[in-house]
Structures are given as structure tokens and as C-alpha cells.
N, C-alpha and C positions, 0 to 999 in steps of 0.2 A: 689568467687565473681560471680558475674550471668552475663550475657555478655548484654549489651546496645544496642544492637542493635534490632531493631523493622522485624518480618518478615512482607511481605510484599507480598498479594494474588494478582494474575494475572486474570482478569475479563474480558473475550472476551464474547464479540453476540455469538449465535447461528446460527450456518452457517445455509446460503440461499441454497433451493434446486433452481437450477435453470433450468428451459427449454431449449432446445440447439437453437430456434432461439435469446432468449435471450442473449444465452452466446456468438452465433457469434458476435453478436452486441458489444457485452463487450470486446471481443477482438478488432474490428477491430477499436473502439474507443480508445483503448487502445493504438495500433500504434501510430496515431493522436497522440495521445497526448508525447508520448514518442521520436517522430518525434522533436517536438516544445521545448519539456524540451532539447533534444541533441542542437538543436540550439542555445538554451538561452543559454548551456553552452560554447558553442563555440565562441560566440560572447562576452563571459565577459571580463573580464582582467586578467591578470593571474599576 
């Protein structure tokens, strides 16, 4: 018997070259915002 199950390709973009004033940027927004997601979770309910 032949097996039922479907494979299934994985489809990513093509990575960005990025300029390094750019990628500071991308980091330190990245803090920001990792800042605010740690808070939301500490203020849920558990």
C-alpha cells in the first residue's frame, strides 16, 4: 500500500542583505519591543 500522506515543501523569501545602520535600527527596535511583549506577559494571569 502506498502511504497517504501528502509531503509538504517549505517556501521561505529570500533573505535581505542588510546595511549595518539599518540592522542597528532592527535591533534596538527589537529590544522595544521584546521589553513590552515580557511585560504583557507578566501582567496576564496565570
Amino acid at each position: 500500500m502506498r502511504s497517504l500522506k501528502k509531503q509538504v515543501k517549505v517556501q521561505r523569501p529570500k533573505k535581505e542583505m542588510v546595511r549595518g545602520a539599518e540592522a542597528s535600527k532592527r535591533v534596538t527596535v527589537f529590544w522595544k519591543r521584546k521589553e513590552r511583549l515580557v511585560a504583557a506577559i507578566r501582567e496576564g494571569t496565570r
